[in-house]
PDB file of N, CA, C and O in Angstrom:
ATOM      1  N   UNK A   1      -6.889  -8.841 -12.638  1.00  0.00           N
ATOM      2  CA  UNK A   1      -7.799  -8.404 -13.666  1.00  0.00           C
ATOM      3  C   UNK A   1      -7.180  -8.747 -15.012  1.00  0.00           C
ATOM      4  O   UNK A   1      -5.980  -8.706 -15.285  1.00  0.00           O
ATOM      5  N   UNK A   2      -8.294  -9.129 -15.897  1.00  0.00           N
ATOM      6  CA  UNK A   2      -7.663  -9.221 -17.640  1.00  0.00           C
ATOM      7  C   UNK A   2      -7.933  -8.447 -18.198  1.00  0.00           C
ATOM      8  O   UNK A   2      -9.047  -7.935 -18.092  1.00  0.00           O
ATOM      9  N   UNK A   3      -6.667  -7.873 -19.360  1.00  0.00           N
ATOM     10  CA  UNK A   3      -7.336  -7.104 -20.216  1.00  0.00           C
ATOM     11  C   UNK A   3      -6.848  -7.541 -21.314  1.00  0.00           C
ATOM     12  O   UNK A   3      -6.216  -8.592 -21.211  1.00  0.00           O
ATOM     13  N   UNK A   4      -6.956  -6.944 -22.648  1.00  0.00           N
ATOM     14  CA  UNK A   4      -6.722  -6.977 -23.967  1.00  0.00           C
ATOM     15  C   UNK A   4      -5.547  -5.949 -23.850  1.00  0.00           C
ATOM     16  O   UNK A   4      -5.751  -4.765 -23.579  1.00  0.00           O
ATOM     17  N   UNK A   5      -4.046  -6.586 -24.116  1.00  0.00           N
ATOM     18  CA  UNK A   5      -3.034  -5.709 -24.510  1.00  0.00           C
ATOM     19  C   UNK A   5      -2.480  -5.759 -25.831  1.00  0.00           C
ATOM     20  O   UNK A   5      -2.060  -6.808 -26.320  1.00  0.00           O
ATOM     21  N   UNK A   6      -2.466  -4.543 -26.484  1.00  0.00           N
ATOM     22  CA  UNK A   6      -1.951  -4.985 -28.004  1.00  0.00           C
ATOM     23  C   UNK A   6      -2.729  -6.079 -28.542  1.00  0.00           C
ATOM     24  O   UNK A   6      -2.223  -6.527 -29.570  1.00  0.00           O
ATOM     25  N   UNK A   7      -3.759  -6.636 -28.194  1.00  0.00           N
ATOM     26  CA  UNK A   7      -4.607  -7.927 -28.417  1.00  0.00           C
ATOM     27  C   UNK A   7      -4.159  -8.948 -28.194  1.00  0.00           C
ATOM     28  O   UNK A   7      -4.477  -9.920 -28.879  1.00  0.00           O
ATOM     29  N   UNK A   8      -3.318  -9.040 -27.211  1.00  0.00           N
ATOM     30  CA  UNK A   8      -3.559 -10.392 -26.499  1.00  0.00           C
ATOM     31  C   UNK A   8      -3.734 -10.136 -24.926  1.00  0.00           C
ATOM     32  O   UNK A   8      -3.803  -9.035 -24.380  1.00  0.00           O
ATOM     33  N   UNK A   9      -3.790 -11.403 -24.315  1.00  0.00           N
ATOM     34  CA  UNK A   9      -5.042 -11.480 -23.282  1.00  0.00           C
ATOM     35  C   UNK A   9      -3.263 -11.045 -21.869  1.00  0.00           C
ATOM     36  O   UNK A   9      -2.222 -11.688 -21.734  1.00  0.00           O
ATOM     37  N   UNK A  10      -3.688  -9.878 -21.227  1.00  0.00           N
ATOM     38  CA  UNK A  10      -2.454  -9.537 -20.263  1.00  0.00           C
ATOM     39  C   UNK A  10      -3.322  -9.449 -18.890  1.00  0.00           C
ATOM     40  O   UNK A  10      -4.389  -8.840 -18.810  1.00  0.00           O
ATOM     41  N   UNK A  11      -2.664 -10.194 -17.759  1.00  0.00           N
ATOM     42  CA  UNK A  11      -3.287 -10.273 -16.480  1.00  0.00           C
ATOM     43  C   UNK A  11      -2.437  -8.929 -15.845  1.00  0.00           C
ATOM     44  O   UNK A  11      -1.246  -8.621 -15.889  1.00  0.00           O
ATOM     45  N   UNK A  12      -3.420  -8.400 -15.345  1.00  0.00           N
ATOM     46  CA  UNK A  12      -3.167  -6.447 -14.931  1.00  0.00           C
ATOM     47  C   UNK A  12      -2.535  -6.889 -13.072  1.00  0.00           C
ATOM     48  O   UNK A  12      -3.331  -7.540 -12.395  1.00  0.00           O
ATOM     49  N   UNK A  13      -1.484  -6.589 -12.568  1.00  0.00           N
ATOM     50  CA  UNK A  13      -1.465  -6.971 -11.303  1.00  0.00           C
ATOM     51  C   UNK A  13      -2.163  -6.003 -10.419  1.00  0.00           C
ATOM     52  O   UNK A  13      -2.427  -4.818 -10.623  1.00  0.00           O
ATOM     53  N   UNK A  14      -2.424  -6.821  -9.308  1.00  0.00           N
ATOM     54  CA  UNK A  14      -3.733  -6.155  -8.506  1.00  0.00           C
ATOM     55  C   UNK A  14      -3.669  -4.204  -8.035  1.00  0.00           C
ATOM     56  O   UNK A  14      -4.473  -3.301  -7.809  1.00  0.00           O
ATOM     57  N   UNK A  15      -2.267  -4.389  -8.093  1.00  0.00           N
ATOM     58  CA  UNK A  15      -1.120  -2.589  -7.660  1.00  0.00           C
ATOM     59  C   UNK A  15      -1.619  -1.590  -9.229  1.00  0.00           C
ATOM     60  O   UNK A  15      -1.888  -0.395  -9.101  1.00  0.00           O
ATOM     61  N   UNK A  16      -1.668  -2.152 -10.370  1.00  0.00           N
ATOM     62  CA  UNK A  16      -2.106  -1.252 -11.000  1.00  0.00           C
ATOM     63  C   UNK A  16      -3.700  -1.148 -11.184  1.00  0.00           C
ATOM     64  O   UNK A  16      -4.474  -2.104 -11.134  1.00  0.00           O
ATOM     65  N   UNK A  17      -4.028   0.142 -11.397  1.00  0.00           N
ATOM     66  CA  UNK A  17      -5.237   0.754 -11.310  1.00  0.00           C
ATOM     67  C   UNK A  17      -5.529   1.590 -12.456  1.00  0.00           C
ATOM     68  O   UNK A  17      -6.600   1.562 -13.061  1.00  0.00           O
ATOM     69  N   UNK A  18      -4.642   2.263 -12.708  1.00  0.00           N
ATOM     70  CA  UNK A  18      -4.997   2.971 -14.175  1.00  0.00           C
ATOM     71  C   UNK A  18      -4.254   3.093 -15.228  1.00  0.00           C
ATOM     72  O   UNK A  18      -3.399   2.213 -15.125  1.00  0.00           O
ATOM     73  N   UNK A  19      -4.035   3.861 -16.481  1.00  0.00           N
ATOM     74  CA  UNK A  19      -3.436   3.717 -17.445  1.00  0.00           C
ATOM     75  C   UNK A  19      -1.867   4.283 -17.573  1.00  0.00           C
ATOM     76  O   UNK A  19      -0.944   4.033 -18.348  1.00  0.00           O
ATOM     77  N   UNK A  20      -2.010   5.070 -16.555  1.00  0.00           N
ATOM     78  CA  UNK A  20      -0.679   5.388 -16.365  1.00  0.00           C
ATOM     79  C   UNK A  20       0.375   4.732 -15.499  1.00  0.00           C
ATOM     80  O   UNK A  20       1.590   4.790 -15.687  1.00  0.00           O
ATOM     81  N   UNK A  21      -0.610   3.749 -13.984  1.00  0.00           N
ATOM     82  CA  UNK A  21       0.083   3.024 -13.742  1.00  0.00           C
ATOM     83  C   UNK A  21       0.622   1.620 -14.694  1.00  0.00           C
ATOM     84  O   UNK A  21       1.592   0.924 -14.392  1.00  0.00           O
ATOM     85  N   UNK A  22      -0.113   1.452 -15.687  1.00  0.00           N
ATOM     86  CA  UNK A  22       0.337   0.369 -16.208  1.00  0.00           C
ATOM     87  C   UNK A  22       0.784   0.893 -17.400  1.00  0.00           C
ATOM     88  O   UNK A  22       0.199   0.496 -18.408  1.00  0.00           O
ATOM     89  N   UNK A  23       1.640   1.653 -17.527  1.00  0.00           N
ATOM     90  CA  UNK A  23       2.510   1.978 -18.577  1.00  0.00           C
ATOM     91  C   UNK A  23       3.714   2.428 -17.401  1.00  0.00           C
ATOM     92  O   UNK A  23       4.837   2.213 -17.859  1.00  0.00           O
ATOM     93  N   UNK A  24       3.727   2.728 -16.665  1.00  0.00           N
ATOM     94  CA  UNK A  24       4.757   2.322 -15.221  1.00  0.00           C
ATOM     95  C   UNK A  24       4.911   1.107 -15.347  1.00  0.00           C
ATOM     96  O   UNK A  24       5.981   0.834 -15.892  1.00  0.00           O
ATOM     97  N   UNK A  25       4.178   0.080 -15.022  1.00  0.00           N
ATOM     98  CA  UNK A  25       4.418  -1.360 -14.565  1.00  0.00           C
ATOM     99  C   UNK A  25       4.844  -1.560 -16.219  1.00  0.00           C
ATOM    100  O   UNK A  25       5.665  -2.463 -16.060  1.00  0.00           O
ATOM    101  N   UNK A  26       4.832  -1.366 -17.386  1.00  0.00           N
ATOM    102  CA  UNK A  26       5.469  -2.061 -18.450  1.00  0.00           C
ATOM    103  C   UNK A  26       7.032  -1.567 -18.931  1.00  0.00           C
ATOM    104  O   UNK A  26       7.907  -2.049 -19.650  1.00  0.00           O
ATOM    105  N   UNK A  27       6.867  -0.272 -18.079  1.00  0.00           N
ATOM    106  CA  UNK A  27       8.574   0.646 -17.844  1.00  0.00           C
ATOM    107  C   UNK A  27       8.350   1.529 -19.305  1.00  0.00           C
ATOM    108  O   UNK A  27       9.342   1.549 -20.033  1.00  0.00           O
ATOM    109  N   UNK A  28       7.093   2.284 -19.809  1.00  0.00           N
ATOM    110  CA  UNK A  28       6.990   2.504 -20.908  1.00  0.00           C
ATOM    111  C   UNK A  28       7.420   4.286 -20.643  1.00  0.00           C
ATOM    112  O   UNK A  28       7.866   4.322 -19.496  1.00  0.00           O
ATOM    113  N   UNK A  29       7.439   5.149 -21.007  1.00  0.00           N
ATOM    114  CA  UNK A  29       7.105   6.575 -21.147  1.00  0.00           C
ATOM    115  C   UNK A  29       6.101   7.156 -21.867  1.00  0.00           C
ATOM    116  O   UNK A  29       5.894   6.858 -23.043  1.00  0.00           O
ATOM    117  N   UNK A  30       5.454   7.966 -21.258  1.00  0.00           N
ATOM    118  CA  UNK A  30       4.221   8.012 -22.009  1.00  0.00           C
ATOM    119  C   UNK A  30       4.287   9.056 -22.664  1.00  0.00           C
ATOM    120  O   UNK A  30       3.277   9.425 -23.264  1.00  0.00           O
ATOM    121  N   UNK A  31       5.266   9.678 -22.720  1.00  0.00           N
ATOM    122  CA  UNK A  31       5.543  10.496 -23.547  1.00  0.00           C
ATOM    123  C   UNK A  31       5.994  10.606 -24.789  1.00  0.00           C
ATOM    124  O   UNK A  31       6.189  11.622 -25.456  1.00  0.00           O
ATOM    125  N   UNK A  32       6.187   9.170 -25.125  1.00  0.00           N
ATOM    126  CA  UNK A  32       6.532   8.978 -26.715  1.00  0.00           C
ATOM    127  C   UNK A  32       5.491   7.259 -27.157  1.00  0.00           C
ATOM    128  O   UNK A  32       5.834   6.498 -28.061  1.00  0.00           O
ATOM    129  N   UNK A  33       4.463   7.073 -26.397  1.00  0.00           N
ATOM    130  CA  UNK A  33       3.605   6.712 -26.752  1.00  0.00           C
ATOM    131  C   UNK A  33       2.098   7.294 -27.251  1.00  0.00           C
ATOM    132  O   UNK A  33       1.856   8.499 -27.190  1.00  0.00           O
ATOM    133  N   UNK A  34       1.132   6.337 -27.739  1.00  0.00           N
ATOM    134  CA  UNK A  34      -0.376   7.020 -27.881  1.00  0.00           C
ATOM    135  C   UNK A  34      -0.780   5.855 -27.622  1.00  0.00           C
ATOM    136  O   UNK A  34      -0.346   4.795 -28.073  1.00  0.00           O
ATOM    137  N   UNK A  35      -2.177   6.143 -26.403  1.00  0.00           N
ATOM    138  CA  UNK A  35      -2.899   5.086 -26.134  1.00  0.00           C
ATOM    139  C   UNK A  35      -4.408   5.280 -26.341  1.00  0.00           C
ATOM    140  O   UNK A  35      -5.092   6.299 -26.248  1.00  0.00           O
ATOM    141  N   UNK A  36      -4.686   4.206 -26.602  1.00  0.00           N
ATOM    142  CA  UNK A  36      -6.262   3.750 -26.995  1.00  0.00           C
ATOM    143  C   UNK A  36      -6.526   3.041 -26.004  1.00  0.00           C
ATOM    144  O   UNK A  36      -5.793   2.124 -25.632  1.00  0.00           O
ATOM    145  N   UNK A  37      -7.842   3.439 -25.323  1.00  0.00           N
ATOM    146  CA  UNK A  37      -8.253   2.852 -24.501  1.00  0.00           C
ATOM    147  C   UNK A  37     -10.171   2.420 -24.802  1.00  0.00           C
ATOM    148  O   UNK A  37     -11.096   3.209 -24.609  1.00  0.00           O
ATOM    149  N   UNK A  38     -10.304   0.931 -25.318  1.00  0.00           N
ATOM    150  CA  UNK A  38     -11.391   0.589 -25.829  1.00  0.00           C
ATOM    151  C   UNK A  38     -12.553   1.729 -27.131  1.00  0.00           C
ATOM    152  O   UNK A  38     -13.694   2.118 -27.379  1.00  0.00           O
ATOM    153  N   UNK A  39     -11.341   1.755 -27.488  1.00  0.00           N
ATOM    154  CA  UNK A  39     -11.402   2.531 -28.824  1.00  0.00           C
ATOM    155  C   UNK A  39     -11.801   3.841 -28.958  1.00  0.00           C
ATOM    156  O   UNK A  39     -12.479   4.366 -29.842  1.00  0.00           O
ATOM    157  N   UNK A  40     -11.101   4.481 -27.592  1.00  0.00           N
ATOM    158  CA  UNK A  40     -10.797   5.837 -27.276  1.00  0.00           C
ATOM    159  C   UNK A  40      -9.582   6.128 -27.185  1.00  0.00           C
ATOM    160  O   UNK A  40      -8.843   5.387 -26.537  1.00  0.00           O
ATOM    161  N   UNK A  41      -9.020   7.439 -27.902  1.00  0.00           N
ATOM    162  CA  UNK A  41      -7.426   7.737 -27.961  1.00  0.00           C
ATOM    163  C   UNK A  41      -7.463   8.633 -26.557  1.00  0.00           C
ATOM    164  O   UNK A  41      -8.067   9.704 -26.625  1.00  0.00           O
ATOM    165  N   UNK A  42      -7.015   8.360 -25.626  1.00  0.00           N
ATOM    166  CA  UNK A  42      -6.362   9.287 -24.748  1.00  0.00           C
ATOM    167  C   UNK A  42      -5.171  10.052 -24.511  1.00  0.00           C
ATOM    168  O   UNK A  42      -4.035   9.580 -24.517  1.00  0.00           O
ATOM    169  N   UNK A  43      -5.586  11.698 -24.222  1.00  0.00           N
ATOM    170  CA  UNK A  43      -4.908  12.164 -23.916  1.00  0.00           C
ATOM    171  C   UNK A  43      -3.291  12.206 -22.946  1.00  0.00           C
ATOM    172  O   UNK A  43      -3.481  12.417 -21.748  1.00  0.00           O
ATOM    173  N   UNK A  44      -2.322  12.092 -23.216  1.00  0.00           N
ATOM    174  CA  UNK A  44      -1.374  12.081 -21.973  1.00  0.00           C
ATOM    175  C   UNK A  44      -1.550  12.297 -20.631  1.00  0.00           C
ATOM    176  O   UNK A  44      -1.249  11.613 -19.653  1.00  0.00           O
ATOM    177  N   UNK A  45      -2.151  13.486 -20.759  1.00  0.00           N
ATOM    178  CA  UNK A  45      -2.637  14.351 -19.338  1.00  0.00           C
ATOM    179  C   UNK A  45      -3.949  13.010 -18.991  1.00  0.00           C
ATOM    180  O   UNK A  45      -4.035  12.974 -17.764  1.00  0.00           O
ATOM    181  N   UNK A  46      -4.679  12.236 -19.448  1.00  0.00           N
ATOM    182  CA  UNK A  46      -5.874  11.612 -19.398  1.00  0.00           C
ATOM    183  C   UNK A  46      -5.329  10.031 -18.235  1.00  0.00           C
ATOM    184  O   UNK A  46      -5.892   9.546 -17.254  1.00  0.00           O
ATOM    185  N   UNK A  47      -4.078   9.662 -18.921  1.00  0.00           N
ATOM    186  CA  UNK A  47      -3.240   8.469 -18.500  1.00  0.00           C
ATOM    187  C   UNK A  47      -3.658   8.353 -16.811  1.00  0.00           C
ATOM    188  O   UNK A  47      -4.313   7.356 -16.508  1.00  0.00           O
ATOM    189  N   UNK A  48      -3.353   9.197 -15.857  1.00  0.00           N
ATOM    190  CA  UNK A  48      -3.051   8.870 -14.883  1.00  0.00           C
ATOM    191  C   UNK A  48      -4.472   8.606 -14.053  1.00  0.00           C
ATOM    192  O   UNK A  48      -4.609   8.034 -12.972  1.00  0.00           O
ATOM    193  N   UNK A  49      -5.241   9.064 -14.704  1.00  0.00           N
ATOM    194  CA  UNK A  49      -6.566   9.246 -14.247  1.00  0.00           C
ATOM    195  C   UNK A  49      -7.840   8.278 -14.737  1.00  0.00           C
ATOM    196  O   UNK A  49      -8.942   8.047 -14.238  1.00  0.00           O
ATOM    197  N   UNK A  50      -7.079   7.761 -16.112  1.00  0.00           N
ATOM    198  CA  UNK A  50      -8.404   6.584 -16.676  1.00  0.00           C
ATOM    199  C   UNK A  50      -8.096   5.233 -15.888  1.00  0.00           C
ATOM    200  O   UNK A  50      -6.934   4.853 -15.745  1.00  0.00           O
ATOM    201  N   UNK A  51      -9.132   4.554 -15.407  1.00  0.00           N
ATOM    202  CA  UNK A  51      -9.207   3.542 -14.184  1.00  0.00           C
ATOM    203  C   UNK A  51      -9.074   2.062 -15.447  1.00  0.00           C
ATOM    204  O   UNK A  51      -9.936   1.685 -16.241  1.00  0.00           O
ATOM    205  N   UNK A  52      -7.981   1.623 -15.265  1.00  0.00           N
ATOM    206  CA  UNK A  52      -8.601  -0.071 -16.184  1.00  0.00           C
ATOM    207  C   UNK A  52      -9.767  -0.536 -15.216  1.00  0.00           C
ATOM    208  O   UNK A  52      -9.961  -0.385 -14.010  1.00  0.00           O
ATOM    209  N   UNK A  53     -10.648  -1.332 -16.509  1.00  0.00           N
ATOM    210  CA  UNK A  53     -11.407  -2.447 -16.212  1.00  0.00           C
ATOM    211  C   UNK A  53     -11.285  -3.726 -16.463  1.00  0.00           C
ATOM    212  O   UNK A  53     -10.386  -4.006 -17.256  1.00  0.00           O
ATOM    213  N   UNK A  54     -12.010  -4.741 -15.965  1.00  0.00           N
ATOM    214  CA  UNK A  54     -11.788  -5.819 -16.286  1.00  0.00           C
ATOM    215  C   UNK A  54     -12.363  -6.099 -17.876  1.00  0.00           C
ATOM    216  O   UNK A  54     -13.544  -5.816 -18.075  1.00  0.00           O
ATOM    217  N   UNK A  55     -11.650  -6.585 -18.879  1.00  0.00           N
ATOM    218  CA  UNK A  55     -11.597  -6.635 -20.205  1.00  0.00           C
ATOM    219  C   UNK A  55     -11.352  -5.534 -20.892  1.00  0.00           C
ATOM    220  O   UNK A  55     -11.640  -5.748 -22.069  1.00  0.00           O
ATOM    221  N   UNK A  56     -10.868  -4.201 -20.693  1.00  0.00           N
ATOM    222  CA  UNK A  56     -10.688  -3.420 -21.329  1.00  0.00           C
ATOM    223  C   UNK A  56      -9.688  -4.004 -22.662  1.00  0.00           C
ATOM    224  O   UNK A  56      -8.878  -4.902 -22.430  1.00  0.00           O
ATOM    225  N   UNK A  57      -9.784  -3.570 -23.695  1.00  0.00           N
ATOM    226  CA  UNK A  57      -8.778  -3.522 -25.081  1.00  0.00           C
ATOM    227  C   UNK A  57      -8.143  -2.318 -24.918  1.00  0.00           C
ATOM    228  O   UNK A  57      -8.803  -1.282 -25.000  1.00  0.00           O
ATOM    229  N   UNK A  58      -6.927  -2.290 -24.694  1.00  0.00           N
ATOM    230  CA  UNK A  58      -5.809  -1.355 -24.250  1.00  0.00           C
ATOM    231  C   UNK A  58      -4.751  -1.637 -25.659  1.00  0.00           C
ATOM    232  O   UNK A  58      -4.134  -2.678 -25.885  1.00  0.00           O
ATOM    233  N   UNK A  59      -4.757  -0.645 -26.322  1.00  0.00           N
ATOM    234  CA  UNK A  59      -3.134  -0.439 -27.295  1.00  0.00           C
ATOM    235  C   UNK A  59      -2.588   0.690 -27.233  1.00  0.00           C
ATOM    236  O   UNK A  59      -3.067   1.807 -27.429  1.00  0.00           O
ATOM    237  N   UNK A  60      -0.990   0.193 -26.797  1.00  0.00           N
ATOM    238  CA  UNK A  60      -0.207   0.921 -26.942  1.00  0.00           C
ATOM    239  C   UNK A  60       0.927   1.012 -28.285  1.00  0.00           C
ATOM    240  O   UNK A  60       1.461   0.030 -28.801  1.00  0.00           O
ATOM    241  N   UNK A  61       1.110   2.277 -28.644  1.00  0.00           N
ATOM    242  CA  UNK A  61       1.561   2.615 -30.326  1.00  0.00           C
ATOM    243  C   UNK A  61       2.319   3.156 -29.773  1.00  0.00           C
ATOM    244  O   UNK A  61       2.016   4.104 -29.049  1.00  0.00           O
ATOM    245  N   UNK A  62       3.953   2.601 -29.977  1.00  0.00           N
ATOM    246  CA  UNK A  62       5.346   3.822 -29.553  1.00  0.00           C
ATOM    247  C   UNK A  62       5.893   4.528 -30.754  1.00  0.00           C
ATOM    248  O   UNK A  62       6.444   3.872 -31.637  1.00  0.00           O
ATOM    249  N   UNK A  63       5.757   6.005 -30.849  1.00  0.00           N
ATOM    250  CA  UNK A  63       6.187   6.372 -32.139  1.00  0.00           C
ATOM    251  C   UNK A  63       8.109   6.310 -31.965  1.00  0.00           C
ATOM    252  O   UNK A  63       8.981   6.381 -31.098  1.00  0.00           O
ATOM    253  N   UNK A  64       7.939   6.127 -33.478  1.00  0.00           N
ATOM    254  CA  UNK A  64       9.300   5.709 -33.594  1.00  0.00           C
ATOM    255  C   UNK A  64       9.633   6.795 -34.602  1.00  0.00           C
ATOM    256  O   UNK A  64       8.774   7.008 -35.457  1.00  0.00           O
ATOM    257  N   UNK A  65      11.026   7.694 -34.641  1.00  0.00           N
ATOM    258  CA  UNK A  65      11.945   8.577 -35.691  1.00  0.00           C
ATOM    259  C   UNK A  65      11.836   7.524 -36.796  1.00  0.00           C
ATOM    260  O   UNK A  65      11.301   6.416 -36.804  1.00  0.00           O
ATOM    261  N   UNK A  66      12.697   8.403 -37.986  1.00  0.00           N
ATOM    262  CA  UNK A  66      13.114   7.409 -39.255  1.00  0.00           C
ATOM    263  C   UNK A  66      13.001   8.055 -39.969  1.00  0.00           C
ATOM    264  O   UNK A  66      12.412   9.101 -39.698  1.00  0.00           O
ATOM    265  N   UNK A  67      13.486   7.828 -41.292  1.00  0.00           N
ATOM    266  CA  UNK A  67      12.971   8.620 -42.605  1.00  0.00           C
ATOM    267  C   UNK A  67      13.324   7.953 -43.845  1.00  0.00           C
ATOM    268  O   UNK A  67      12.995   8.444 -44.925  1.00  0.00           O
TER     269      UNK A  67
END
């Protein structure tokens, strides 16, 4: 499946299925990310349960410390 990652074009392997698996498959934590999913912010708790589609626009935003 393709989707829109960060806006460019990422082929989803066939093992992931939803948003939480593919923040697994990118080795991310989703606990110090925020994701948009086709221009919906989802919840953490939401991750494991929203299904990708084919073309979805998926961004992931890792907050970062600093000052």
């Amino acid at each position: 499946m393709q989707i829109q990652l960060n806006g460019r074009p990422y082929s989803v392997p066939d093992r992931v299925r939803t948003v939480g698996e593919l923040l697994s498959e990118l080795g991310v934590q989703d606990s110090i990310v925020m994701v948009e999913q086709n221009g919906k912010i989802l919840e953490r708790e939401e991750h494991p349960a929203s299904p990708l589609e084919e073309n979805d626009q998926v961004e992931i935003v890792r907050f970062v410390g600093g000052g």
